[in-house]
C-alpha positions as a printed Julia matrix, in Angstrom:
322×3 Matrix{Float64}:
 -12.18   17.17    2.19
  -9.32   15.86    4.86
  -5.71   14.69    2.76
  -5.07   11.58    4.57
  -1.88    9.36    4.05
  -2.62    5.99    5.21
   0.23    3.06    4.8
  -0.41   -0.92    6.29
   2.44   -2.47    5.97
   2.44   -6.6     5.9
   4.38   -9.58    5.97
   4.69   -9.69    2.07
   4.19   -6.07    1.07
   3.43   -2.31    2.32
   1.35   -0.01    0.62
   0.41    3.73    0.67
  -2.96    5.73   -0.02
  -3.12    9.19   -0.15
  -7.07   10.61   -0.83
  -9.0    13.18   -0.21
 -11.69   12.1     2.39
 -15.19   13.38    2.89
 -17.13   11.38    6.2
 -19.85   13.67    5.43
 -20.81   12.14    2.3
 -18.97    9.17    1.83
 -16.5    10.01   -1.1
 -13.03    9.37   -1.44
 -10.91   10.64   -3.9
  -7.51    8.78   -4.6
  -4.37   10.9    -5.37
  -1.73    8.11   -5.17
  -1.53    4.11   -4.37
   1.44    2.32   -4.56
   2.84   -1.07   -3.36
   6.34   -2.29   -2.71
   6.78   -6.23   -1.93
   9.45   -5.6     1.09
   9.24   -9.54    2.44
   9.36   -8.15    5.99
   8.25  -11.71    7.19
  11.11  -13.08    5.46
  12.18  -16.1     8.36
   9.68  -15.24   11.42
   7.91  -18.01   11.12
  10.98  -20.06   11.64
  13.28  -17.46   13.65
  11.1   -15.45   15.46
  12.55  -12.16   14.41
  12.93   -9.9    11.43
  15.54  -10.34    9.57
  17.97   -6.97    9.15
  17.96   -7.25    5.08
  14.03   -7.57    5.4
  14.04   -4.44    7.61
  16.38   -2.9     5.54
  13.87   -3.04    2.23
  11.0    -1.92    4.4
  12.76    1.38    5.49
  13.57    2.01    1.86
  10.24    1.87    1.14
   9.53    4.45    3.92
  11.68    7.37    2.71
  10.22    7.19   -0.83
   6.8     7.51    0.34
   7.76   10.0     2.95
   8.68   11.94   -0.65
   5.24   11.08   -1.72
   3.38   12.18    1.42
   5.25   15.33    1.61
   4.84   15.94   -2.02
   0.82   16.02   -1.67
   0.75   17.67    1.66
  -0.97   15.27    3.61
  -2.7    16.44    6.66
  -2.73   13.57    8.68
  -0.37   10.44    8.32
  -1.47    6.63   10.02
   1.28    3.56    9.66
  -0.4     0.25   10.51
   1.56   -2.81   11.12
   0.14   -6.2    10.82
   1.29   -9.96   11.09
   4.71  -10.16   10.73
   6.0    -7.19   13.26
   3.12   -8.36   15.82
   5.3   -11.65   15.8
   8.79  -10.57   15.67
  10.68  -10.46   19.1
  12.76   -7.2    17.59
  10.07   -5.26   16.69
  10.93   -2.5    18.82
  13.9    -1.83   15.55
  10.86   -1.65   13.41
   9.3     0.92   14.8
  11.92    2.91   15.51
  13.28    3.01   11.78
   9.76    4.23   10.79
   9.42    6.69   13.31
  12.8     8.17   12.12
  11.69    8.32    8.37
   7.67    9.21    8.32
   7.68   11.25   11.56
   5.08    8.49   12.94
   4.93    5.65   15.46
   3.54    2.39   13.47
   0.64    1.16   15.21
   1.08   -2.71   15.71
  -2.55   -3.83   15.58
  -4.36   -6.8    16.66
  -5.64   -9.23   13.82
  -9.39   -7.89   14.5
  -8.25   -4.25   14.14
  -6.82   -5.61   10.91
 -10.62   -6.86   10.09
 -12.23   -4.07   10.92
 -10.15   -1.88    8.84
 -10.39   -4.08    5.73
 -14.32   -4.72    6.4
 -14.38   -0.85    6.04
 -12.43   -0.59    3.36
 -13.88   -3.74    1.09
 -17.69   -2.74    1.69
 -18.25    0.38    2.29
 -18.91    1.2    -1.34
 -21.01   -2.19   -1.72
 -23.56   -1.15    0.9
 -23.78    2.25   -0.88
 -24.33    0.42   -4.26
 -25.67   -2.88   -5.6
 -23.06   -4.27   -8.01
 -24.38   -3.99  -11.37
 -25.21   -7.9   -13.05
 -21.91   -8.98  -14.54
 -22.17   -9.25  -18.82
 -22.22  -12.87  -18.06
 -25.18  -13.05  -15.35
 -24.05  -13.78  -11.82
 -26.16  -12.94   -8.62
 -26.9    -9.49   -7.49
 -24.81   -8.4    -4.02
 -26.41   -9.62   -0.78
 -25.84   -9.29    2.66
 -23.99  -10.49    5.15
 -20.84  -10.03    3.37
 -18.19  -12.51    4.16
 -14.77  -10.4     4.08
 -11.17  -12.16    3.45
  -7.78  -10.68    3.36
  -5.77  -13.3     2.41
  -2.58  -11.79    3.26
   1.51  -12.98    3.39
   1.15  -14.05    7.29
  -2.46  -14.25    8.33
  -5.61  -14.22    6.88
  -9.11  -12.25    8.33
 -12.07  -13.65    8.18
 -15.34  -10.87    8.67
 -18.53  -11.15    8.84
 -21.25   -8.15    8.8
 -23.86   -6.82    7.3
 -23.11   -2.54    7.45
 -20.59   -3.13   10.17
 -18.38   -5.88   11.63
 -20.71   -8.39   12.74
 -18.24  -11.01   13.96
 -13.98  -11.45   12.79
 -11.16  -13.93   13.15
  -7.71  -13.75   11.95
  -5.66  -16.92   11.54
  -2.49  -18.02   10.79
  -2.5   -19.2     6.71
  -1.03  -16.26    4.21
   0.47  -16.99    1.81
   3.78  -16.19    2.87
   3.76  -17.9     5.32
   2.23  -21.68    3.93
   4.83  -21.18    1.28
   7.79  -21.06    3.82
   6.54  -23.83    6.08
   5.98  -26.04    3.55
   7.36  -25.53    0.11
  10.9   -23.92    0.82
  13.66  -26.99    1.15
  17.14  -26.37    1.77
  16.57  -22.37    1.47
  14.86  -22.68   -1.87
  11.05  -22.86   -3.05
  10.19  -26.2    -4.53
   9.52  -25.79   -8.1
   6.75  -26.91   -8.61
   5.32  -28.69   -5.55
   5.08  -31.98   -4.71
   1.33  -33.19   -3.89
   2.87  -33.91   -0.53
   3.79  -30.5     0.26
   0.28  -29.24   -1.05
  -1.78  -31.64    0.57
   0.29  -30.64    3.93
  -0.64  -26.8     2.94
  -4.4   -27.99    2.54
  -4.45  -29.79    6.06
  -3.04  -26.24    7.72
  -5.57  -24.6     5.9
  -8.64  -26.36    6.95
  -7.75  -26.43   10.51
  -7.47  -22.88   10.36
 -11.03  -22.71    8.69
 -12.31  -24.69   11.6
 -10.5   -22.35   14.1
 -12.12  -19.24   11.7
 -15.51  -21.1    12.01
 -15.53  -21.68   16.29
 -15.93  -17.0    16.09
 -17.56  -16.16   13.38
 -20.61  -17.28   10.98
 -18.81  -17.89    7.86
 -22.08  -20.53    6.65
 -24.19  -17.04    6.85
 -22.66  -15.07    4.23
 -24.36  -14.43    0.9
 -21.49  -12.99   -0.8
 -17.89  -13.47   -0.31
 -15.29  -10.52   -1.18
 -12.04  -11.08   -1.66
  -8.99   -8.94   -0.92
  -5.36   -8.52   -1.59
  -2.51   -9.62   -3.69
  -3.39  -13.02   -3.84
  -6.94  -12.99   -4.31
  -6.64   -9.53   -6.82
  -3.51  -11.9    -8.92
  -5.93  -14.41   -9.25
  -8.73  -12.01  -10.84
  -6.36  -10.99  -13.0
  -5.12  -14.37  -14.57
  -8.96  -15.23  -14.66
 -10.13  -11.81  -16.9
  -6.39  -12.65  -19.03
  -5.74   -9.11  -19.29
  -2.6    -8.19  -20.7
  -1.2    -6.06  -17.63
  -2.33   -5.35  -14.07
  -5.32   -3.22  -14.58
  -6.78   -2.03  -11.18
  -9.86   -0.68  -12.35
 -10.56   -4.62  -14.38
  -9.71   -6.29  -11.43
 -11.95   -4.18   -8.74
 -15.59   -5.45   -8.13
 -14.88   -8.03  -10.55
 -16.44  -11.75  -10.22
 -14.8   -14.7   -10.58
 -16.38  -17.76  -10.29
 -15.71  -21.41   -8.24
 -14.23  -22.77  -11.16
 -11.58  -20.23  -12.34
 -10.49  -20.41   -9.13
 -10.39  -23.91   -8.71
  -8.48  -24.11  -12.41
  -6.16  -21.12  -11.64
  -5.52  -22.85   -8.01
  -4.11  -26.08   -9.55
  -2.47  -23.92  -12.5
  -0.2   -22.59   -9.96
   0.79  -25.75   -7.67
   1.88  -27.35  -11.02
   3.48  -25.03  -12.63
   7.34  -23.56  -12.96
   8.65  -20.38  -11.0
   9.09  -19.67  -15.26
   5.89  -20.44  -16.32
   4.26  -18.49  -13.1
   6.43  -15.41  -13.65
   6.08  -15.07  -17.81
   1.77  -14.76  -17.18
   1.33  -10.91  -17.8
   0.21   -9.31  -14.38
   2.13  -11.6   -12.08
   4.11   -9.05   -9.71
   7.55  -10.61   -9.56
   7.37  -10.67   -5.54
   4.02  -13.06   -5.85
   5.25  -15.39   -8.38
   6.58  -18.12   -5.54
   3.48  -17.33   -2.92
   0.62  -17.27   -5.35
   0.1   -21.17   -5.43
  -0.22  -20.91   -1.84
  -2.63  -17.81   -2.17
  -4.69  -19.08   -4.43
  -5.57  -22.51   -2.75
  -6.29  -20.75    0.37
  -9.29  -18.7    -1.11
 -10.1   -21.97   -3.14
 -10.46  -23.52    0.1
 -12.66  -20.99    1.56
 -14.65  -20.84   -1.13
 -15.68  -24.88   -1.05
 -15.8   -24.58    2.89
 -18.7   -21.79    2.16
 -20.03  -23.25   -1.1
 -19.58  -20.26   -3.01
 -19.99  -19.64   -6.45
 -18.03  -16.65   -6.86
 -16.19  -13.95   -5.05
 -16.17  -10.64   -5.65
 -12.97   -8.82   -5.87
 -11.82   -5.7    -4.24
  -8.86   -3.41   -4.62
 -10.58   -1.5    -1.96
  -9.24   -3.11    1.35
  -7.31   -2.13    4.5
  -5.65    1.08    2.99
  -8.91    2.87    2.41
 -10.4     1.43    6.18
  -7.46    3.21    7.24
  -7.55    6.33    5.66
 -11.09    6.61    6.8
 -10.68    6.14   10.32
  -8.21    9.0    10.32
 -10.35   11.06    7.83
C-alpha cells in the first residue's frame, strides 16, 4: 500500500483524500475525505481574476489539511487545480499561497486532464463490479459509460468503455450559470424568474451541442453522475435525514426525480432550499442551476436514470500518484 494525499480544488469547493493505494490489485482504502466550499470562482466570470477574499478562504483551507496530511503521514502529496484558476489572470498568487502552505506546486490542468481523472475515479470500481439491481428494479450497468462532473465552473463530459474513449469540458457549472444569470445587483434572485431559467437552459444546450461536436454522448448505456450537484440531488431524491455518503454512492435516481427535484429548486426560496436536511449551506444558491444542468443532459441522452458516484476526481487523482 502507497499513502497518497490527493486534493482538486474547484471553482465552488476543494477537497482532500488521503487512502491507502494498492495498483496491484485495485483497492483503495480511505483514511480521510473532507470538503470545504471556498468560492474561489467568486467574480471570474465577470472580472477575470480571483478575488483576494476568495483566495483568502482557499489558503485557509490549505493549512488545515496540511494538519491532516501531516497527521497521516502521507507519502506522496498531488494539488490539482481546475476551472476557475485556469481562467484567472492572477493565478500565479494562487499557486504561490499553496506552494507556501502544502509544500507543493498546484498543477493547473486542462479540462480533459480533469476528465480523465474523474473517468478514473467514477468507474473504476463499476468495471470491476456490476451494480447489484436496485430494490426497485432498474437496469443492470452497461458499457460505454457516459461520465459528468457537473462542477461550479465547467462541466466534463466522458465517454469510455475501460478507459477514456473520447472527453469535452464546457463552460456550464453551476457556479458559474448562477452568476451569469441569476445574481442582480450583487444578490441571487430568490427564486428565479422563468426568464432567467430559460436563459440558463439556452447556455446549457449550446454547450451540449459543443459537448456533442467531440464526443459520442448518443452511445452511452449508462450515465454516472458526479459531484456536489449531482450527489445533492441524490440525496433530496432518497429524503434521507442527513448527508449520508455511503446512501448517496452508486445510488440510482431516475428521469423523473430529477426532473421534479430540478423544478423544486428554480421555484423555491434560498429558505425553503437551505431548511431540506443535506443541503450544504455553500450549494443552497447553485443547486437550481446544478440540478437543471444534469436534467438537461439527461433528456439530451434519453436517460432513465443516472447513477451516482461519490467516487470522482479525488480518487483519479490519488491513483495516478499511487
Amino acid at each position: 500500500m502507497t499513502r497518497v494525499a490527493a486534493v482538486d480544488c474547484g471553482t465552488n469547493s476543494i477537497r482532500l483524500l488521503v487512502a491507502d493505494c494498492d495498483p496491484a490489485t485495485g483497492e483503495l482504502v480511505e483514511l480521510d475525505r473532507r470538503m470545504t466550499v471556498v468560492r474561489l470562482g467568486q467574480g471570474v466570470d465577470r472580472t477575470g481574476r480571483l478575488a483576494p477574499e476568495a483566495l483568502e478562504r482557499t489558503f485557509a483551507a490549505c493549512r488545515e489539511y496540511a494538519g491532516v496530511i501531516k497527521e497521516f503521514g502521507a507519502e506522496r502529496v498531488r494539488f490539482v487545480a481546475t476551472s476557475a484558476s485556469r481562467d484567472a489572470e492572477n493565478r500565479a498568487d494562487f499557486v504561490r499561497g499553496v506552494l507556501d502552505i502544502l509544500g507543493v506546486e498546484p498543477e493547473v490542468i486542462s479540462g480533459d486532464q480533469e476528465a480523465e481523472f474523474s473517468f478514473t475515479g467514477a468507474t473504476k470500481e463499476l468495471t470491476a463490479h456490476e451494480l447489484p439491481q436496485t430494490p426497485s428494479g432498474g437496469t443492470p450497468v452497461e458499457r460505454p459509460f457516459l461520465v459528468v462532473d457537473i462542477g461550479g465552473g465547467s462541466t466534463e463530459f466522458v465517454v469510455g468503455e475501460e478507459h477514456v474513449r473520447a472527453a469535452r469540458s464546457v463552460d456550464i457549472g453551476c457556479v458559474r450559470m448562477t452568476e451569469r444569470h441569476l445574481v442582480v445587483d450583487g444578490v441571487v434572485t430568490d427564486p428565479p424568474t422563468a426568464e432567467q431559467v430559460a436563459a440558463i437552459r439556452a447556455d446549457i444546450e449550446a454547450a451540449l451541442d459543443l459537448a456533442a461536436e467531440s464526443v459520442p454522448l448518443s452511445e452511452a448505456r449508462t450515465l454516472v453522475g458526479l459531484a456536489g450537484s449531482v450527489t445533492t440531488v441524490a440525496g433530496i431524491a432518497l429524503g434521507l435525514p442527513e448527508y449520508r455518503s455511503s446512501a448517496i454512492h452508486h445510488s440510482r435516481i431516475s428521469y423523473e426525480q430529477v426532473r421534479g427535484i430540478s423544478d423544486r429548486m428554480l421555484t423555491q426560496t434560498h429558505a425553503e432550499r437551505a431548511a431540506i436536511p443535506v443541503m450544504h449551506p455553500g450549494r443552497v444558491d447553485v443547486i437550481g442551476a446544478g440540478a437543471l444542468v444534469l436534467l438537461a443532459i439527461m433528456e439530451r441522452i434519453g436517460a432513465s436514470e443516472v447513477v451516482v458516484s461519490e467516487h470522482d476526481i479525488l480518487d483519479g487523482i490519488a491513483w495516478s500518484i499511487a
